[in-house]
Every structure is written in structure tokens, then in C-alpha cells.
MARFI-981223 format. One line per field, with one value per residue: x, y, z of N, C-alpha, C in turn; residue in one letter. Coordinates in Angstrom, 2 decimals, m for minus. Atoms other than C-alpha are relative to their C-alpha. Example, Ala and Ser with C-alpha at 12.3 -4.5 7.8 and 13.67 -1.06 7.14 Angstrom:
# MARFI-981223
neast (0.89, m0.82)
nnorth (m1.19, m1.19)
nup (0.00, m0.06)
caeast (12.30, 13.67)
canorth (m4.50, m1.06)
caup (7.80, 7.14)
ceast (0.90, m0.77)
cnorth (1.20, 1.09)
cup (0.00, 0.73)
res (A, S)
//
This chain:
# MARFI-981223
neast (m1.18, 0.17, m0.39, m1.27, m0.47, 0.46, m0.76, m1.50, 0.19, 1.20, 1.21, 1.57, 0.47, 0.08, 1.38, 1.31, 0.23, m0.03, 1.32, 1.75, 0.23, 0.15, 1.72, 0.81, 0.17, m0.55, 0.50, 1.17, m0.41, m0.17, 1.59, 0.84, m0.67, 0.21, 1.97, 0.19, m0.37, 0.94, 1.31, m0.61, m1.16, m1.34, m1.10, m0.16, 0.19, 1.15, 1.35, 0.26, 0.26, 0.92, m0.65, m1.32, m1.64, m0.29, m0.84, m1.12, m0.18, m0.21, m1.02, m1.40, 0.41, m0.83, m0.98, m0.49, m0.23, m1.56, m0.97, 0.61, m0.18, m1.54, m0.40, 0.70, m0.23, m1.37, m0.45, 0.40, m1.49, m0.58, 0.71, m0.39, m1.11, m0.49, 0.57, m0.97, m1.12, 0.18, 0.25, m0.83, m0.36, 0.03, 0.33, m1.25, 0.20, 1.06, m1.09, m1.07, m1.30, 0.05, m1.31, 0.60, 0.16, m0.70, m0.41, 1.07, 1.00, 0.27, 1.55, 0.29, 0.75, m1.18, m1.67, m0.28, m1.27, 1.21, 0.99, m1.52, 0.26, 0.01, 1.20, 0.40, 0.37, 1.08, m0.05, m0.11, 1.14, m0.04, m1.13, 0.23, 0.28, m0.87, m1.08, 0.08, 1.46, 0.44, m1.43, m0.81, m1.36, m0.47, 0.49, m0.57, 1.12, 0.68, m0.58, m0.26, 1.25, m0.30, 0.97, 1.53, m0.19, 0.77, 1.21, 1.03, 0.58, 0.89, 1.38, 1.67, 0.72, 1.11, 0.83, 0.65, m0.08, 1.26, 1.09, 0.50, 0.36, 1.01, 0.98, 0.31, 1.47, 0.58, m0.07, 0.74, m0.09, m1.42, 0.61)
nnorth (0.81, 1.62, m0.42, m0.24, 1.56, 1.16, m0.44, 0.37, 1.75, 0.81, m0.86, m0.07, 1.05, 0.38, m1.35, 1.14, 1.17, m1.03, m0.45, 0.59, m0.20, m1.27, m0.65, 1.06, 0.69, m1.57, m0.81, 0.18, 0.07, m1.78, m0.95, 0.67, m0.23, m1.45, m0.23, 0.61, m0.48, m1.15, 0.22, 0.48, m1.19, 0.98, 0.11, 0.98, 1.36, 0.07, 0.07, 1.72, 0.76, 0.74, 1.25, m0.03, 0.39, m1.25, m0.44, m0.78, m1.51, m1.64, m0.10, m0.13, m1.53, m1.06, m0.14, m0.59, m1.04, m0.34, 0.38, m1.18, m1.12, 0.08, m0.74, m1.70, m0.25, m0.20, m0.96, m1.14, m0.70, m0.18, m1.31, m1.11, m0.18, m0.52, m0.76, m0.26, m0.78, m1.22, m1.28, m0.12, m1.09, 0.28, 1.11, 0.75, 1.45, m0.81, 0.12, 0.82, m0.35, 0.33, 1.34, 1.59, m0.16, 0.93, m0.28, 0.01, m1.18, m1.26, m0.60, 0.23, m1.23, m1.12, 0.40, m0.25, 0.80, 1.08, 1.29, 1.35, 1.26, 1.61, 0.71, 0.26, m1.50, m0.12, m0.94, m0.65, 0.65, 1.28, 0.69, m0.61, 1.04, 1.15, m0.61, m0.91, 0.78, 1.72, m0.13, 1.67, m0.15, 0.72, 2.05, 0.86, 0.83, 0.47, 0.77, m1.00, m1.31, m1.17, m0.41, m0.55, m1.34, m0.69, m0.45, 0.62, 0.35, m0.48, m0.36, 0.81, 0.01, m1.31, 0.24, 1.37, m0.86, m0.73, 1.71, 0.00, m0.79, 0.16, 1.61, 0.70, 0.40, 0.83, m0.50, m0.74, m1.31, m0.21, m0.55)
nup (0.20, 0.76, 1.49, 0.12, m0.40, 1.06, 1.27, m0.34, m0.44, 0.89, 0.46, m0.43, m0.01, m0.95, 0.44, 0.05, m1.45, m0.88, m0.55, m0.29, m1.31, m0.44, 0.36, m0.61, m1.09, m0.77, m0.31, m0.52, m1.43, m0.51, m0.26, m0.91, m1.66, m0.78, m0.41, m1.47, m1.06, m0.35, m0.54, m0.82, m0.20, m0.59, m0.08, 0.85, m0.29, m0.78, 0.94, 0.38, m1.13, 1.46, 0.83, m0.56, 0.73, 0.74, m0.88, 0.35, 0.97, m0.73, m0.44, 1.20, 0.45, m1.25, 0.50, 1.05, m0.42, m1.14, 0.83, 1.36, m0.89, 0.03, 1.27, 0.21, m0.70, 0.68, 1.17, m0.95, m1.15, 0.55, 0.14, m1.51, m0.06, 0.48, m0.66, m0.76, 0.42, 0.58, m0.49, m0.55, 0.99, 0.98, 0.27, 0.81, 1.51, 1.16, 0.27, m0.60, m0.46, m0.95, m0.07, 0.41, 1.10, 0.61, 0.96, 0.61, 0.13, 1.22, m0.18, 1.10, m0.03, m0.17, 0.44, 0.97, 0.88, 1.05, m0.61, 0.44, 0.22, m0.95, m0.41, m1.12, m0.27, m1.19, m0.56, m0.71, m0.78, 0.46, m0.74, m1.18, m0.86, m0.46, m0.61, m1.33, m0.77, m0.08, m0.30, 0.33, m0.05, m1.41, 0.42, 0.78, 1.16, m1.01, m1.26, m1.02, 0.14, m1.15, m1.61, 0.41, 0.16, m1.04, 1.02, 0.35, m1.09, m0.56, 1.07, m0.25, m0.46, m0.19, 0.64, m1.13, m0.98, 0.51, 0.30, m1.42, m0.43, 0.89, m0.12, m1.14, m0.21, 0.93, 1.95, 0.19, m0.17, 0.77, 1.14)
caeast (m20.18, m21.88, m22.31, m19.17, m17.66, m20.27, m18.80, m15.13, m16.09, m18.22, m20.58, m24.28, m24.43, m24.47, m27.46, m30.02, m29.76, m29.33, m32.62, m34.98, m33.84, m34.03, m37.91, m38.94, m37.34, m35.69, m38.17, m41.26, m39.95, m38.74, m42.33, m44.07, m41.55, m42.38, m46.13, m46.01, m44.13, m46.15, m49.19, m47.93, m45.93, m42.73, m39.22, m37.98, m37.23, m40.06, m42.93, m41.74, m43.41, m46.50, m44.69, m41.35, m40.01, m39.49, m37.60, m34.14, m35.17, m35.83, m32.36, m30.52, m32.61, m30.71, m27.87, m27.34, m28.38, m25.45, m22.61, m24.51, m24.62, m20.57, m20.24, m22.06, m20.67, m17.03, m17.73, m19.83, m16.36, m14.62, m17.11, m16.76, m12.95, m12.78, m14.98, m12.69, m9.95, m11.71, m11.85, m8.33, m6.94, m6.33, m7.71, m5.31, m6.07, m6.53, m2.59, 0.34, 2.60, 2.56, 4.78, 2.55, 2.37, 4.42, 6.35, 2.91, 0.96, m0.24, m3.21, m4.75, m6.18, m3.46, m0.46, 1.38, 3.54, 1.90, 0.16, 3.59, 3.33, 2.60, m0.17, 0.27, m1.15, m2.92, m4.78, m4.03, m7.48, m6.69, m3.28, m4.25, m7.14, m4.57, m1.51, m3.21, m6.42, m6.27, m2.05, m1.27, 1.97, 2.69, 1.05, 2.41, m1.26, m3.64, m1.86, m0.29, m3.03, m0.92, m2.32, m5.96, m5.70, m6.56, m8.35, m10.14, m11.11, m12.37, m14.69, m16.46, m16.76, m18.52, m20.08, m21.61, m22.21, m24.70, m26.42, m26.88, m27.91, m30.58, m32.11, m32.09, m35.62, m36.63, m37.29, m40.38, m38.52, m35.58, m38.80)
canorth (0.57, m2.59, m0.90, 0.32, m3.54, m5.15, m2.66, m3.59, m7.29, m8.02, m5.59, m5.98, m9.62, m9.30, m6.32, m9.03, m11.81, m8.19, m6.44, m9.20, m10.02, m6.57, m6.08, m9.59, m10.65, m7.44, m4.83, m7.03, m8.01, m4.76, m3.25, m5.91, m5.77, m1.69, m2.31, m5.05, m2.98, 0.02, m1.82, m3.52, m0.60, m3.37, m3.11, m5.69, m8.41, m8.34, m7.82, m11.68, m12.85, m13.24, m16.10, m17.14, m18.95, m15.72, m14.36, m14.11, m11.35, m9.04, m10.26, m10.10, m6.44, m5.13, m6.64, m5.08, m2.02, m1.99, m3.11, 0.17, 2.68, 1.98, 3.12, 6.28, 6.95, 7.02, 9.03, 11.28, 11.86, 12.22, 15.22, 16.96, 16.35, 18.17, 20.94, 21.38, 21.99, 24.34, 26.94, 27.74, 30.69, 28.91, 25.45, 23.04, 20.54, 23.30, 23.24, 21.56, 23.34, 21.49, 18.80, 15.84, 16.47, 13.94, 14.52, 13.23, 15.81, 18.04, 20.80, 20.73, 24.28, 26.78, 25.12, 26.79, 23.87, 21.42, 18.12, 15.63, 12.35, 9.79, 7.69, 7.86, 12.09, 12.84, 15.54, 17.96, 16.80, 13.07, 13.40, 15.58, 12.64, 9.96, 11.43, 13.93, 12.40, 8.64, 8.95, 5.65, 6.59, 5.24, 1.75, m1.04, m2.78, m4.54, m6.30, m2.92, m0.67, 1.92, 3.37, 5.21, 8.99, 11.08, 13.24, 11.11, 9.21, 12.55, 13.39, 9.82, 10.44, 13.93, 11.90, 9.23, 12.01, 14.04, 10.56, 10.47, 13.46, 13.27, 9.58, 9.29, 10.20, 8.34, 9.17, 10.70, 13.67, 13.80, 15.13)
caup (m9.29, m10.80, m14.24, m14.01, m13.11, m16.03, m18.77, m17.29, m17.23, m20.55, m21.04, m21.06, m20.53, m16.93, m17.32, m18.20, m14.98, m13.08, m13.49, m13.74, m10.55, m9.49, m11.17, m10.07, m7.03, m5.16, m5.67, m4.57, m1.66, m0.94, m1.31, 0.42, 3.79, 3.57, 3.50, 6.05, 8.35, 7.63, 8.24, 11.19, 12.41, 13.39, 12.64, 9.52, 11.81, 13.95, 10.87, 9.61, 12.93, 9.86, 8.40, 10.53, 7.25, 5.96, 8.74, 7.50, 4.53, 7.75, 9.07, 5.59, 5.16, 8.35, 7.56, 4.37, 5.50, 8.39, 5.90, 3.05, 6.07, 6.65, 3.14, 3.29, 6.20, 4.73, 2.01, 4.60, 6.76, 3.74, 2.48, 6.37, 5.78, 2.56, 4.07, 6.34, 4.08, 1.88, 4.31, 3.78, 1.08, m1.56, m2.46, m2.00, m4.89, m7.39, m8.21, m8.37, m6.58, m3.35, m1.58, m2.09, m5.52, m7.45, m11.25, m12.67, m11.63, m14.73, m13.91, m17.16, m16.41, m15.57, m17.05, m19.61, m20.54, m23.45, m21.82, m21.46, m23.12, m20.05, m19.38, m15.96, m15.56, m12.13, m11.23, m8.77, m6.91, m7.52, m6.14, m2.95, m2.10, m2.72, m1.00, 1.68, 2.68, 2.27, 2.38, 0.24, m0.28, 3.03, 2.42, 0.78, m0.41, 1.53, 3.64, 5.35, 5.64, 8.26, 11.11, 11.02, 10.04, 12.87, 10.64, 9.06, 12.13, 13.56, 10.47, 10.95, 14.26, 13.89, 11.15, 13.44, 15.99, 13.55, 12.58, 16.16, 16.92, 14.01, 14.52, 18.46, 19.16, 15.79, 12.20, 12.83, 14.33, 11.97, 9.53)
ceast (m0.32, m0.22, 1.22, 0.71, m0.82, 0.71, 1.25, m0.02, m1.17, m1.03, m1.49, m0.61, m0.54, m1.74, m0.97, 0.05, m0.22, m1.13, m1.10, 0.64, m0.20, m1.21, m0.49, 0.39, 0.25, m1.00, m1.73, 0.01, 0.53, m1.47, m0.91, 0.72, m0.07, m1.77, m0.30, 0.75, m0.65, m1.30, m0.36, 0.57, 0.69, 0.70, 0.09, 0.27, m1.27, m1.33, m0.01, m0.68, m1.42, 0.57, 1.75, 0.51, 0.78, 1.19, 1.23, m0.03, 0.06, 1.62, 1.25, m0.09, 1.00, 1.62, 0.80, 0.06, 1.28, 1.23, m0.16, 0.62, 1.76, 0.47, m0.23, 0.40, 1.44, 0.07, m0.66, 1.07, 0.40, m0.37, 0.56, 1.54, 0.55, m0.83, 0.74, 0.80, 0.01, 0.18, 1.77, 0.22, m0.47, m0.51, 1.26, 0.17, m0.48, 1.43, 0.89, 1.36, 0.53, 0.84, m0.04, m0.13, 1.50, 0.34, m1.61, m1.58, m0.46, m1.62, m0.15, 0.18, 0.84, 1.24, m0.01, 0.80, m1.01, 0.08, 1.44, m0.90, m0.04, m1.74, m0.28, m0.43, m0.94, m0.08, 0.40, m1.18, 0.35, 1.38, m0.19, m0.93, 0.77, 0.88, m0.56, m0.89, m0.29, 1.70, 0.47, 0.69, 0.79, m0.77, 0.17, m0.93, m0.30, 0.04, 0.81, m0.74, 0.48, m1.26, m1.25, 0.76, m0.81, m0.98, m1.21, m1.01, m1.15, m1.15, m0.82, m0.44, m0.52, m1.15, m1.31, m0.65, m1.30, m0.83, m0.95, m1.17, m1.50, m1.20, 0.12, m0.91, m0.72, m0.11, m1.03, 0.46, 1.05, m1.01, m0.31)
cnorth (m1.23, 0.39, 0.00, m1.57, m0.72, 0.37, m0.53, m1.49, m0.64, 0.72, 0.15, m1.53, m0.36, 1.20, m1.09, m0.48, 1.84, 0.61, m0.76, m0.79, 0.70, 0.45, m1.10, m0.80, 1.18, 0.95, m0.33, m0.18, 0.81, 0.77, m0.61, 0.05, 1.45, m0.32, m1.15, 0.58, 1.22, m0.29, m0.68, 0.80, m1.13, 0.59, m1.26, m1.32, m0.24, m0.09, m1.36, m0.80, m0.78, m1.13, m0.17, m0.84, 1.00, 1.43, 0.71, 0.95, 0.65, m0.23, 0.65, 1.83, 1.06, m0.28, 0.93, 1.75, 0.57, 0.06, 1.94, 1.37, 0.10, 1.01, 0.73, 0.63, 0.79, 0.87, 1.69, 0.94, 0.34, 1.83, 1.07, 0.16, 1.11, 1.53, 0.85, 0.73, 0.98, 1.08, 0.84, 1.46, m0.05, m1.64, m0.95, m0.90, 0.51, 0.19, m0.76, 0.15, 0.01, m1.12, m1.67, 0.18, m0.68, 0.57, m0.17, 0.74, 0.67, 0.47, 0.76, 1.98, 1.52, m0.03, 0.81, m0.86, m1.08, m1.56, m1.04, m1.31, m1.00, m0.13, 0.10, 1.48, m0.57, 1.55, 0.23, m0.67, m1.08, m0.26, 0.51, m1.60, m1.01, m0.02, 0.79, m1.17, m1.57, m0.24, m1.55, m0.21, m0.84, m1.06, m1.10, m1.07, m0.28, m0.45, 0.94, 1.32, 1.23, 0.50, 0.73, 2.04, 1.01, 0.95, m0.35, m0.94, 1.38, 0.56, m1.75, 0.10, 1.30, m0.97, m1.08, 1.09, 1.08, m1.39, 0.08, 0.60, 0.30, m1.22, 0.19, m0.05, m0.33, 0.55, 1.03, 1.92, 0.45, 0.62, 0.66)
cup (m0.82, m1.45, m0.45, m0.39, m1.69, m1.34, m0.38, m0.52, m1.32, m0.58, 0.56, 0.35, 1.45, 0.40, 0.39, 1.06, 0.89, 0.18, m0.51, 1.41, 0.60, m0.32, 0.69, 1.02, 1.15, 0.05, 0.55, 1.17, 1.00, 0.48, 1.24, 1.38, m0.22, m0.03, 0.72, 1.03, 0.33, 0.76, 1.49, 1.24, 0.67, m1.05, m1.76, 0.25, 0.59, m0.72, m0.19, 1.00, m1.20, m0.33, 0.13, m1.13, m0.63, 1.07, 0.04, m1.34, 1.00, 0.50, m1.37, m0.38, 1.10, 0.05, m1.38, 0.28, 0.93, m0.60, m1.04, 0.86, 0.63, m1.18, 0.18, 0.51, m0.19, m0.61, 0.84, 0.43, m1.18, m0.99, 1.24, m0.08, m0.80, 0.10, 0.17, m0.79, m1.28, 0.31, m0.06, m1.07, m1.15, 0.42, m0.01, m1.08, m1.09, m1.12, 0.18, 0.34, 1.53, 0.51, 0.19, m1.22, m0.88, m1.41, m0.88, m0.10, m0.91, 0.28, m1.25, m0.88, m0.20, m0.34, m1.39, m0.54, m0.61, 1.14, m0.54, m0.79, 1.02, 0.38, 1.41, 1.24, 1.49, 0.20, 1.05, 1.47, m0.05, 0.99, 1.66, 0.27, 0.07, 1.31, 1.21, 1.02, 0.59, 0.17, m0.11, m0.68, 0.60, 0.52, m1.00, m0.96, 1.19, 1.16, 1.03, m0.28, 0.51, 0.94, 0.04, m0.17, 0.94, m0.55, m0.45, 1.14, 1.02, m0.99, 0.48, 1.75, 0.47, m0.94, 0.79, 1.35, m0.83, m0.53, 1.09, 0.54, m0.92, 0.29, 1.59, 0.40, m1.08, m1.04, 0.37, 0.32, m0.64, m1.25, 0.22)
res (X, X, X, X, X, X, X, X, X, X, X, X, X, X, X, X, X, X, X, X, X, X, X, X, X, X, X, X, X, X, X, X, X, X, X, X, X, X, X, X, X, X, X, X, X, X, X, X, X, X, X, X, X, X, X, X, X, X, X, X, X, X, X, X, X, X, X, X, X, X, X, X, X, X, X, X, X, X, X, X, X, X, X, X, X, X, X, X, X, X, X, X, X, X, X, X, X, X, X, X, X, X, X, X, X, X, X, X, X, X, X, X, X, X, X, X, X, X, X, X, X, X, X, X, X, X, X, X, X, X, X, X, X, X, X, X, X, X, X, X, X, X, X, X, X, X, X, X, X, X, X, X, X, X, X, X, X, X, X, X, X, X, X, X, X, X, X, X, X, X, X, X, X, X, X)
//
């Protein structure tokens, strides 16, 4: 996403400050908290006990991680969701002859009618995750999010539920 964002936003100017912090402050400190915890065998807060001014990288390291693992998590459920709704005949997001499927629909693939003039085309796939999956149709913007999607609520928590079931007696046996 931050490429994405620097292209949107300027280009390459933001590139530069980006990976020489990322060669010379991020990835040393990265290396050095995995080879003091390796050597150590501790945790990322618990290794800084070496040098308590240093303390909050292991807090900011577990923080970030908790906030990262949210994300992944999302797009995890969102994978198990569309799983799910592969198994069915037909694909539903392979056409647009469905009743979430809006005038701007055009499937590029199987249409026999020429490609309308509007800027505002959606695929078939594009309008199914809008409209089925994430259903923000029926939200007005940030400020009314609607109610959680039972669906989607039960993909993260299968997703959280194989996490689980993977990490509880530790990494070593998740290998």
C-alpha cells in the first residue's frame, strides 16, 4: 500500500527518506532484536532486560505486530469466506446476472454487448465483494458502519480458531 499511496501522492520523493530508514534504522534493529532473542531465547520484551533504555522497541515490536496480525487476519476470514462460496454451481462473481449487481456492472468476458461509455464500470467480482461480502450498500460512510456480518464474523472466528489451534503449544510445533 505505501508504494501505491507515494505514486498517488508525488511519486518517488517519498522512496528516498523510506528505505534509508528501512536499510539503516528498521532492518538493524530488526536483526539485532532476532539475534538477541535467539541468543537469549526471551520473548521481545523481556530480551531488552540487556539495556532497559531500549525497552520500548520490544514493546513497539509487539505492538505492531498485534495491530499487522488484525490485518491478516481480515483478509484470512475473507479468503475462508470466499471458499465457502465457491463451492456452489456456478461462481457467483463470474457474471452479472445477479440481484446485487447494479446497471454498472459490465463482464468484460462473456458480454456480447460493446463496453458502454462510463467511467464508473465494475466488475462482476468487484461488485459481489462490495455488495455481498462487505455489503456497503447498506452504509452511509464511516460514521455508520452497520451491524457486523454474521458471515464474516464466523470466518474470523474459524480464522482465529485455526491460529489457535496451530500456535498453542508454540511455534516449535506449528513446524
Amino acid at each position: 500500500r505505501f508504494p501505491f499511496l507515494c505514486y498517488r501522492n508525488g511519486g518517488g520523493a517519498f522512496l528516498l527518506p523510506y528505505f534509508l530508514i528501512t536499510m539503516f534504522g528498521a532492518l538493524p534493529l530488526f536483526f539485532m532484536e532476532l539475534v538477541l532473542g535467539q541468543y537469549n531465547r526471551q520473548g521481545p520484551i523481556t530480551v531488552w532486560k540487556v539495556c532497559p533504555l531500549f525497552r520500548g522497541v520490544g514493546y513497539c515490536a509487539v505492538l505492531v505486530a498485534y495491530f499487522v496480525s488484525f490485518y491478516y487476519n481480515v483478509i484470512i476470514a475473507w479468503s475462508i469466506y470466499f471458499v465457502y462460496a465457491s463451492f456452489s454451481y456456478e461462481l457467483p462473481w463470474t457474471s452479472c446476472n445477479h440481484t446485487w449487481n447494479t446497471d454498472n456492472c459490465w463482464d468484460g468476458l462473456t458480454s456480447e454487448e460493446p463496453r458502454p461509455n462510463s467511467s464508473s464500470l465494475m466488475s462482476p467480482s468487484e461488485e459481489y465483494f462490495n455488495y455481498v461480502v462487505l455489503q456497503m450498500d447498506k452504509s452511509g460512510g464511516f460514521d455508520d458502519l452497520g451491524p457486523p456480518q454474521p458471515g464474516l464474523v464466523l470466518c474470523g472466528l474459524i480464522t482465529y480458531i485455526i491460529l489457535y489451534l496451530s500456535l498453542f503449544k508454540g511455534v516449535k510445533s506449528s513446524g
